[in-house]
C-alpha atoms as one frame of an Amber mdcrd trajectory, in Angstrom:
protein
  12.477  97.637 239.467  13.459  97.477 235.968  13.219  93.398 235.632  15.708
  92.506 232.695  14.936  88.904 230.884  15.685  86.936 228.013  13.189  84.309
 226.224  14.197  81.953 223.522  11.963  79.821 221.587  12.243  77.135 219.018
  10.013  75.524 216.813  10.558  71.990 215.208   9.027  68.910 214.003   9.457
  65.100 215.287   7.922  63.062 212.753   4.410  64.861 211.732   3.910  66.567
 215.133   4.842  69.773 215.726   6.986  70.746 218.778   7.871  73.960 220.105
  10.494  74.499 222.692  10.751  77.822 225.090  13.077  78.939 227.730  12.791
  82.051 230.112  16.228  83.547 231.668  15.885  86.080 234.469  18.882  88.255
 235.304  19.753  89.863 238.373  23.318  92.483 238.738  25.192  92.975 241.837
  25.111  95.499 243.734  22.275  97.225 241.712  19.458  94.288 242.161  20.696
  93.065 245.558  23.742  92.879 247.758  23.218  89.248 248.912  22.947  85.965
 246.962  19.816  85.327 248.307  18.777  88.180 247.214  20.106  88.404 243.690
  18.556  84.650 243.334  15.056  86.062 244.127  15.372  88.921 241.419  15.887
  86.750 238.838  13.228  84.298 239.377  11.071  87.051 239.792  12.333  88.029
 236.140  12.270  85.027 234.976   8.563  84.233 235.775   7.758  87.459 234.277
   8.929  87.076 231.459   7.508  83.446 230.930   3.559  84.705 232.115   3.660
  88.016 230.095
């Protein structure tokens, strides 16, 4: 399965201390990834987590 994902990331300061701020987004199309909500749901979580761990 060809897992498609998105990560944004963001670096900034409060004060003197450094903060950097992530996101992962998992994506999941109907019908090609799944034909049931469920499904589709799972797809993306699975791409998402992926994504965030690699």
């Amino acid at each position: 399965m060809d897992f498609k994902k998105a990560t944004f990331k963001y670096e900034l300061s409060i004060g003197d201390v450094p903060v950097t701020l992530d996101a992962s987004i998992g994506e999941a199309a109907y019908p090609t990834d799944g034909d049931s909500l469920e499904t589709l749901i799972l797809v993306a979580d699975d791409a998402m987590y992926i994504q965030k761990y690699t």
